[in-house]
N, C-alpha and C positions, 0 to 999 in steps of 0.2 A: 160375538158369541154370547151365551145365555143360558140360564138354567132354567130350561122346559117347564121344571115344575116347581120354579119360584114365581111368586104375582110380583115382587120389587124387581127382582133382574129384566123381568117382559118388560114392564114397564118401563124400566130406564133404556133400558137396550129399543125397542121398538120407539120409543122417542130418539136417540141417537143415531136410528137408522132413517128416522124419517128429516132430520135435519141435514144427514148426509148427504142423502137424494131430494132433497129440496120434496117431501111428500113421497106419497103413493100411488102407482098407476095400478099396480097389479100385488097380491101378496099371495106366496104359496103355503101353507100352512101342511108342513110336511114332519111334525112331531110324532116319533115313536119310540116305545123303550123296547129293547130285543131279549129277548132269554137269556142271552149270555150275560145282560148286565143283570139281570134279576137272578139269574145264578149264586152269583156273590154275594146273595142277600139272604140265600134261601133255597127252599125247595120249589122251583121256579117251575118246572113241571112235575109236580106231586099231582095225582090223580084227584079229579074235581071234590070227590067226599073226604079230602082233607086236606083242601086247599088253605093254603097262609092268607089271612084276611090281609096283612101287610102288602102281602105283593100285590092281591086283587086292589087294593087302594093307589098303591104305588103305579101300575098301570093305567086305574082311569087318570089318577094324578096327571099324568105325562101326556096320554095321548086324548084325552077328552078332556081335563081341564087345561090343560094346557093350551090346547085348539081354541077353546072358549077366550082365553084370556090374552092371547096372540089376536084373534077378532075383532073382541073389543077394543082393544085399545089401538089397531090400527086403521079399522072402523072409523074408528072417531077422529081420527085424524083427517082419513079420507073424507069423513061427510062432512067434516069444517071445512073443506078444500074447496067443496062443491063441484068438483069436475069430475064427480062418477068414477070410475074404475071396475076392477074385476079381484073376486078372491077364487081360489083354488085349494079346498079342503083335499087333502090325501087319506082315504079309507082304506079297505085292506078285501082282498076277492071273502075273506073270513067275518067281513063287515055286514055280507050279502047272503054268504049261504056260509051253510056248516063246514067245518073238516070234513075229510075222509081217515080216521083216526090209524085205519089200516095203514096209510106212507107211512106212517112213525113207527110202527112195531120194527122194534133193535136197534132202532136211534135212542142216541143218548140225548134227545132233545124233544119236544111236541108244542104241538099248539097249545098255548095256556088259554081255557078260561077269560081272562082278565084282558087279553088283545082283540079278542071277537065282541066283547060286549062294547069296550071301549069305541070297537073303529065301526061299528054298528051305530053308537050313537054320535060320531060325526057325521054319517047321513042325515041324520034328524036336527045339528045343528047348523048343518048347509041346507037342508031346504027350510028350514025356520029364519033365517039369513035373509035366503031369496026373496020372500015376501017382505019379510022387514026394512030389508034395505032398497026393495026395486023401484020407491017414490026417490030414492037418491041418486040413481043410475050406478048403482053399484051391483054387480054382478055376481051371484054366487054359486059356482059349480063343485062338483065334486068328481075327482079321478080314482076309480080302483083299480088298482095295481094287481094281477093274477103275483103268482109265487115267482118271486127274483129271484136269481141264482147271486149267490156271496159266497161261493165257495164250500157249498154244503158237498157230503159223497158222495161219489157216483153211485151209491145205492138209493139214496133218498132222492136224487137226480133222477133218474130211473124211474122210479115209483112215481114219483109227480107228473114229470114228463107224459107217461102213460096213460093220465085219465085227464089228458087236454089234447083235443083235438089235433093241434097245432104240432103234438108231440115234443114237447119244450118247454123250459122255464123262461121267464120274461130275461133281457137284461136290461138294466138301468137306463138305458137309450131308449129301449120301447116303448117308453113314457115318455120320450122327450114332445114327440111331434103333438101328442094329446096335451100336456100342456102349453104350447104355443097356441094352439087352435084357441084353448083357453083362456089366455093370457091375450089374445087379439079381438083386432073387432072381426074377424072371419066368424067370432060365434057371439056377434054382438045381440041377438035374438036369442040365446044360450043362457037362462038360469034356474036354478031351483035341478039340475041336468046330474044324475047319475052315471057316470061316464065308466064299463068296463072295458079295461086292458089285460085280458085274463086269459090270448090264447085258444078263447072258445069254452074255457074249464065248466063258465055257470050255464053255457050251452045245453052240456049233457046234463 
């Protein structure tokens, strides 16, 4: 374990994991901070014209430097290895397109600002990946995950459910099969690849 948005903890930690496993075949880079921890910080869903610059920083903090810096530095492991591999950026259906700001009205919760720009720019550091790294046989895809259920109300359940085809929220399994695909050579011709899991949501 590791603190997301420390550079020494990645670093030590992503060396200690690379000595454990003798290297890297594959790496999921699956960092994100959630509301409820930025809660405790703050007005974590204050409406955008008086948004805490804290928390907007604290967010890319996490989820987009943190991506970066999990990369690199397992990157470079990989490409001293020389045996190629595959990584696996995790963006967010909000990385792609906008809210629907309407599910949240009389939730005590929303989409912040600071998680759509963030997981917006791990698309831009997975395909800038792709190209950099495809002279090493290193691989770099991207999976967006539509809305997971974690236990939110059956009203806000409801509301989401409702403007996806599929009539449903993801669960955490419906992502398993899209990262193995990823994680194999079944999508060994696969990088720089935008992968939605969403339901059908960016359909509509």
């Amino acid at each position: 374990t590791m603190d997301i948005g420390s550079e020494e903890e990645i670093i030590e930690g992503v060396k200690k994991a690379a000595e454990f496993y003798d290297g890297f075949d594959g790496v999921v880079n699956n960092a994100a901070i959630t509301g409820d921890v930025l809660k405790n910080m703050g007005e974590a869903f204050a409406p955008f014209e008086d948004y805490p610059l804290e928390l907007w920083q604290k967010t890319l903090d996490i989820n987009l430097t943190g991506s970066f810096l999990v990369a690199r530095e397992a990157g470079r492991i990989m490409k001293a290895a020389g045996k190629g591999g595959c990584f696996v950026n995790v963006s967010s259906i909000y990385g792609v397109m906008g809210p629907d700001h309407r599910i949240y009205e009389g939730q005590d919760f929303a989409s912040f600002v600071g998680y759509s720009a963030s997981k917006s720019g791990v698309l831009g550091l997975t395909q800038w990946l792709a190209t950099w790294w495809a002279k090493d046989k290193i691989r770099v895809n991207c999976l967006v995950p539509g809305g997971v259920n974690n236990g939110q109300n059956e009203d806000f359940v409801k509301a989401y459910s409702n403007r996806t085809p599929l009539n449903r929220m993801a669960t955490p399994q419906d992502m398993t099969g899209m990262l193995i695909y990823l994680l194999s050579d079944a999508s060994s011709y696969c990088t720089g690849g935008i992968y939605n899991v969403d339901g059908g949501l960016s359909a509509w």
